[in-house]
C-alpha positions in Angstrom: 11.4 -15.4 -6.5 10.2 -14.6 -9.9 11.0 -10.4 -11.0 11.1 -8.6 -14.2 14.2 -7.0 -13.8 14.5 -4.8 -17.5 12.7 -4.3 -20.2 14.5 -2.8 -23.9 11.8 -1.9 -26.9 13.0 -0.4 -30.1 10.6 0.4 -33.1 7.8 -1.0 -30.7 4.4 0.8 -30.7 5.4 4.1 -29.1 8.9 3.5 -28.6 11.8 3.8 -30.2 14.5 3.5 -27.7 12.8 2.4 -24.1 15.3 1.0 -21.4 13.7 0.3 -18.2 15.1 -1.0 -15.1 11.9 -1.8 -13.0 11.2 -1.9 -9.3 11.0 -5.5 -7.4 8.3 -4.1 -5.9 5.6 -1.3 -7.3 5.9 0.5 -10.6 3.4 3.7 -11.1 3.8 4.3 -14.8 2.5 8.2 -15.9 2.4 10.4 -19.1 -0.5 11.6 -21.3 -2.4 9.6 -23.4 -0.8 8.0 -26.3 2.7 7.4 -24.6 2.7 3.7 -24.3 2.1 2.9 -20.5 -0.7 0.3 -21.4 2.1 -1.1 -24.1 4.5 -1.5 -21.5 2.3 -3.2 -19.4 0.8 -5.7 -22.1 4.2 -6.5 -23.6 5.7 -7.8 -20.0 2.2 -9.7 -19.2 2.6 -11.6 -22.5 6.0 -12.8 -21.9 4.7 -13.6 -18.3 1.6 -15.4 -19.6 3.8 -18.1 -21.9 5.2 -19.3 -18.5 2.1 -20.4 -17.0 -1.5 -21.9 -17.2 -2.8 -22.6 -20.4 -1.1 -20.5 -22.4 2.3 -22.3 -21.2 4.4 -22.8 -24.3 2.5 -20.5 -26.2 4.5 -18.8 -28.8 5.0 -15.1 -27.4 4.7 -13.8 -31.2 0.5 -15.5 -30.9 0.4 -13.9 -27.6 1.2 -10.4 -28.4 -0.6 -10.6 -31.2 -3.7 -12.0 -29.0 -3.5 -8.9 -25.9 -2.3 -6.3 -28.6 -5.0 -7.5 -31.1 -3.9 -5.3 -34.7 -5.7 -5.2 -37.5 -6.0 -8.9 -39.2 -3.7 -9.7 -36.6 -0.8 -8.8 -38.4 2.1 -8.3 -35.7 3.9 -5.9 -38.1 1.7 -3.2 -37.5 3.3 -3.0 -33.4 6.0 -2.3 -35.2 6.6 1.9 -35.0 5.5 3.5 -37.8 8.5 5.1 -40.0 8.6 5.8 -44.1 11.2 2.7 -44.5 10.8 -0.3 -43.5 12.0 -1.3 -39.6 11.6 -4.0 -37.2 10.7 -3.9 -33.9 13.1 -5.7 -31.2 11.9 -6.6 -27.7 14.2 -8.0 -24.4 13.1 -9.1 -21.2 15.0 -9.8 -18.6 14.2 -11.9 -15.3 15.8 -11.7 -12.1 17.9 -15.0 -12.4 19.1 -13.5 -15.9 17.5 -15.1 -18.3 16.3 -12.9 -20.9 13.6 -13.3 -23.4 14.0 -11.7 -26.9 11.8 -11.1 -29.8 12.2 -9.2 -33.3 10.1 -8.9 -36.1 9.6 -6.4 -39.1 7.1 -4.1 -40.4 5.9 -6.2 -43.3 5.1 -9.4 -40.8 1.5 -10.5 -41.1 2.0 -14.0 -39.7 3.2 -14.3 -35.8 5.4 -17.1 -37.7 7.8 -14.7 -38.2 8.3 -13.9 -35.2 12.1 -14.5 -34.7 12.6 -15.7 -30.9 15.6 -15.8 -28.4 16.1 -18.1 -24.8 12.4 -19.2 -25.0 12.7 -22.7 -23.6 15.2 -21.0 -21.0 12.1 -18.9 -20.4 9.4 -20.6 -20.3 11.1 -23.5 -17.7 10.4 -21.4 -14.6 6.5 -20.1 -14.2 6.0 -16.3 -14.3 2.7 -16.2 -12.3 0.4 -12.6 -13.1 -2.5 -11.4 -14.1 -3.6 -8.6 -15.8 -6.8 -6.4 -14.4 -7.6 -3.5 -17.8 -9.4 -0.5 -17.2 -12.7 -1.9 -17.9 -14.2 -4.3 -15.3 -15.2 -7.6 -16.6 -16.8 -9.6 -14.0 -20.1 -8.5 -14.4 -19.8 -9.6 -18.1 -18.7 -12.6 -17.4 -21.3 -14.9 -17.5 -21.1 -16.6 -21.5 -18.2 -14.9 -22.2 -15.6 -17.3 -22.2 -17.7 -19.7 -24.3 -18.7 -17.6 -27.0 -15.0 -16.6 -27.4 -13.9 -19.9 -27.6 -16.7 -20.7 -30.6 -16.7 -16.7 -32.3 -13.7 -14.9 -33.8 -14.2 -11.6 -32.7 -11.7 -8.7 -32.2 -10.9 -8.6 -28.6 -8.2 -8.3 -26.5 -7.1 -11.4 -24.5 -6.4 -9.9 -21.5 -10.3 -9.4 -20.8 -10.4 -13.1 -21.5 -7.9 -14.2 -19.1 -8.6 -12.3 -16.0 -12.1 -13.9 -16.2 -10.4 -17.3 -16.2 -8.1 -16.1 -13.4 -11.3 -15.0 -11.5 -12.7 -18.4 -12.2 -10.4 -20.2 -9.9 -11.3 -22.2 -6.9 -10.3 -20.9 -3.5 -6.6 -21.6 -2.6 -6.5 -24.1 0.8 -4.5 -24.4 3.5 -3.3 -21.8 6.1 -4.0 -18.2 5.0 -1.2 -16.1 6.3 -1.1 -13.3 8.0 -0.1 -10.8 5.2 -2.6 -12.1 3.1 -5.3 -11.8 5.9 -4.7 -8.9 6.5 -5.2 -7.8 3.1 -8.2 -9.7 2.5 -9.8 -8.5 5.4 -8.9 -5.0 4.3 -10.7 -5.3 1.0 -13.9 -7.0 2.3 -14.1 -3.7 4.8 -14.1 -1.8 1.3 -16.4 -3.8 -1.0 -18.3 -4.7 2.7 -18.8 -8.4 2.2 -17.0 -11.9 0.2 -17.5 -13.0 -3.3 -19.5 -15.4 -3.8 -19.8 -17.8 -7.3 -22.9 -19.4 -9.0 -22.4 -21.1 -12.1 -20.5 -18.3 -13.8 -22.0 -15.7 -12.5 -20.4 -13.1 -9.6 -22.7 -12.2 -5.9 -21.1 -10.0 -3.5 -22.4 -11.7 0.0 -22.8 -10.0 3.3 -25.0 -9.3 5.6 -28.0 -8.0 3.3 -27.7 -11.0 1.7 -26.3 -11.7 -2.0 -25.9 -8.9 -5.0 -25.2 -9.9 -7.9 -22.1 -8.3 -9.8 -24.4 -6.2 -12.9 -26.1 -4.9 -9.8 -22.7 -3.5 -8.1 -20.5 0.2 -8.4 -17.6 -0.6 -10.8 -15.0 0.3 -8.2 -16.5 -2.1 -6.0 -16.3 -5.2 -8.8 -12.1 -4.2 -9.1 -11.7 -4.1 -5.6 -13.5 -7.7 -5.5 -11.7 -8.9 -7.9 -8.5 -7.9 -6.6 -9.9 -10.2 -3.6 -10.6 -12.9 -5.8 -7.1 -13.0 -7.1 -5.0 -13.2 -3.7 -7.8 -15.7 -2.2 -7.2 -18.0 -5.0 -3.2 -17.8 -5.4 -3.2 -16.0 -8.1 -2.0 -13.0 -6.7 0.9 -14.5 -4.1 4.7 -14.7 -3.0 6.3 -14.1 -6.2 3.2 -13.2 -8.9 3.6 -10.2 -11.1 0.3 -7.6 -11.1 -0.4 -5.5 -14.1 -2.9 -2.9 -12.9 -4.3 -0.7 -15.7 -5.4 2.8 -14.4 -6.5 1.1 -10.7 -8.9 4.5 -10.6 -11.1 4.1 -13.0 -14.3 4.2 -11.8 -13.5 4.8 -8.3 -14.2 7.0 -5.7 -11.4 9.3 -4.2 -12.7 8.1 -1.1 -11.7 4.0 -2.0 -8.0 5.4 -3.1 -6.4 5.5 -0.1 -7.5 2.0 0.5 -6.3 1.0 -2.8 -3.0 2.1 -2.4 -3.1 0.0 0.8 -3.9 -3.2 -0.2 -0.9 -2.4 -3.3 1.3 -1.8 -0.4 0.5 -4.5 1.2 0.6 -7.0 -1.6 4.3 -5.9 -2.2 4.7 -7.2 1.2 3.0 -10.2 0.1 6.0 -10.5 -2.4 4.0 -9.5 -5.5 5.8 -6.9 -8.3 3.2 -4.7 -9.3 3.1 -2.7 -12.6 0.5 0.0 -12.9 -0.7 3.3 -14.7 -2.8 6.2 -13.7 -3.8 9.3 -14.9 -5.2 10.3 -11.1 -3.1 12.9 -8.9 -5.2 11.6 -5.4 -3.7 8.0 -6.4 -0.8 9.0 -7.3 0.0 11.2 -4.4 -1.5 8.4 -2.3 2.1 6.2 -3.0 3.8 9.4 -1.6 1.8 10.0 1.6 2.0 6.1 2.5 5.8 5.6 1.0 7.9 4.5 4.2 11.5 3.2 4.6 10.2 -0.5 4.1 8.7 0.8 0.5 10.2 -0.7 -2.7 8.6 2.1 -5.1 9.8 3.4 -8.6 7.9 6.1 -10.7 8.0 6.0 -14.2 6.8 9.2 -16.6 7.1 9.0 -20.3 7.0 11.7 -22.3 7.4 12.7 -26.1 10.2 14.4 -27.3 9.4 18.0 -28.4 10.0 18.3 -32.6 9.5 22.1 -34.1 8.5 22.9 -30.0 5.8 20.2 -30.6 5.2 16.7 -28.2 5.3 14.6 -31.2 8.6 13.0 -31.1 9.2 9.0 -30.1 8.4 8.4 -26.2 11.2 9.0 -23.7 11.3 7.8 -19.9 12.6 8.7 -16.6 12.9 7.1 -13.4 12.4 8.2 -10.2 12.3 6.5 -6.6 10.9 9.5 -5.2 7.8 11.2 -5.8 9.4 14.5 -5.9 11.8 13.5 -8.4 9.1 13.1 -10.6 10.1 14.7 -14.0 7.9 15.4 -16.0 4.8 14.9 -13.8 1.9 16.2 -16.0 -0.5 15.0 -13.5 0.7 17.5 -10.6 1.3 20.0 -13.1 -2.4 20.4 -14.4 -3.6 20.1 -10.4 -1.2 23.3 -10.3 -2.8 25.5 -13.2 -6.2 24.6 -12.0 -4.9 26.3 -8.6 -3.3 29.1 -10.6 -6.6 29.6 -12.6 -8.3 29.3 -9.6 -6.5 31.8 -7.8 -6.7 34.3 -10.8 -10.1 34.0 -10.9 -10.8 35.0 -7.2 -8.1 37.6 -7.6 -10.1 38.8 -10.7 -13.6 38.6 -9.0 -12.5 40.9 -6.0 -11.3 43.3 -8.4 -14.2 43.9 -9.9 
């Protein structure tokens, strides 16, 4: 069974010491905005991605470059940005111990430079993911994977290859009963199947068939999601990279959400996912049981002159309670406190 098992950055992006030991099963990555959790997960789905499909044997160097997309695609700018010069150092570790390494410096411009550790070692065993990004592309996807294979054009590859992992034909055989049960639980959300014509995406049900343009967004991610385990992509031993799973979605459609995660770390998929959202988040606590494989990640900045603008730090917690920092609960907390002041305040007068 295929696992990300650690993950070391220095003078990457954010970071400039990260040591993570992930979860086999689901890891909810937190912290404000600017502290790397999109990094993290881009950085792991590129090593993933040179496993498998078509970007099998791709150099990792070309496929950072391609999901991180810098300016005139010089891979020295993910480098973290000091007054001397530095280079940036990645390691990725597998389950069965392989372990994937990559360094480059500052002044890179060509992914040539790349210097590269163990790839043949891993890139013999397929790391089977997909990434789903904050924006929903389905409804865009019509065209899109033809004009960027003709245009140059400045965008990230991940939006590129969840369309081409959306594109895939229906898996056969016997369907499971894990991965019924989760399909089933998602057509009760989006209320029908997905449906393909040409390139274009219909939800199907009983009032016939809607085409994707035409749908909510949190009812496209859900679909997709659908799309993804009915065509394998999403299976026994896949890796998900979720970013911010809320977006666009109704409180309501959380609590199903965290379900069908649950449920797809049953399936035997690792998950990897960020949110900013404290009904989401506190959704892994309430449905947490003793069969749970759950780790919560926060980064943080280290305080300078009493200021967050040091290099990004991490803890781990298997709890949600051990969350530390948790700047998610902590704003739902003044809101109460201002909200409580305010009523206090009002009777007074």
């Amino acid at each position: 069974m295929s696992r990300i098992t650690s993950l070391k950055l220095q003078n990457f992006t954010a970071f400039e010491n990260l040591d993570l030991k992930p979860s086999s099963g689901i890891n909810v990555l937190i912290g404000v905005n600017g502290t790397g959790k999109t990094h993290i997960l881009k950085v792991l789905y590129a090593a993933c991605s040179i496993t498998d499909g078509e970007d099998r044997d791709k150099p990792f160097g070309v496929k950072l470059r391609n999901v991180f997309s810098p300016y005139n695609g010089a891979i020295g700018r993910l480098v973290r940005r000091k007054k001397a010069s530095s280079t940036a150092q990645i390691e990725i570790v597998r389950v069965d111990d392989v372990r994937l390494r990559a360094e480059f410096s500052n002044h890179a411009t060509l992914v040539e430079s790349t210097r590269m550790k163990n790839v043949s070692a891993w890139t013999r065993r397929p790391l089977i993911s997909a990434f789903i990004p904050a924006k929903e592309m389905l409804a865009l996807a019509p065209g899109f994977i033809a004009i960027s294979a003709k245009r140059e054009w400045s965008v990230e590859e991940i939006y590129i290859d969840i369309i081409k992992k959306a594109y895939l034909p229906i898996l056969t055989g016997p369907t499971g009963n894990v991965r019924k049960s989760l399909l089933d639980a998602l057509e009760n959300a989006i209320v029908g199947k997905v449906i393909v014509k040409g390139q274009t995406f219909f939800l199907k049900n009983s009032q016939g068939e809607l085409e994707f343009p035409l749908l909510a967004e949190g009812i496209r991610k859900l679909a997709l999601v659908w799309l993804l385990i009915q065509n394998g992509t999403l299976t026994n031993g896949s890796i998900l990279f979720w970013d911010e799973p809320e977006a666009n979605l109704n409180p309501s459609l959380m609590e199903q959400v965290v379900k069908v995660i649950f449920k797809l770390q049953e399936l035997g998929v690792q998950v990897f996912l960020t949110t900013h959202n404290y009904v989401l988040l506190k959704q892994f606590d309430l449905q947490t049981n003793k069969k749970s494989k759950i780790k919560y990640i926060s980064l943080f900045r280290e305080s300078v002159a009493g200021k967050p603008t040091g290099p990004v730090s991490a803890t781990e917690s298997e709890t949600y309670s051990g969350i530390e920092p948790n700047d998610i609960a902590g704003t739902l907390d003044r809101i109460y406190d201002d909200e409580v002041k305010r009523s206090i305040w009002g009777l007074a007068k």
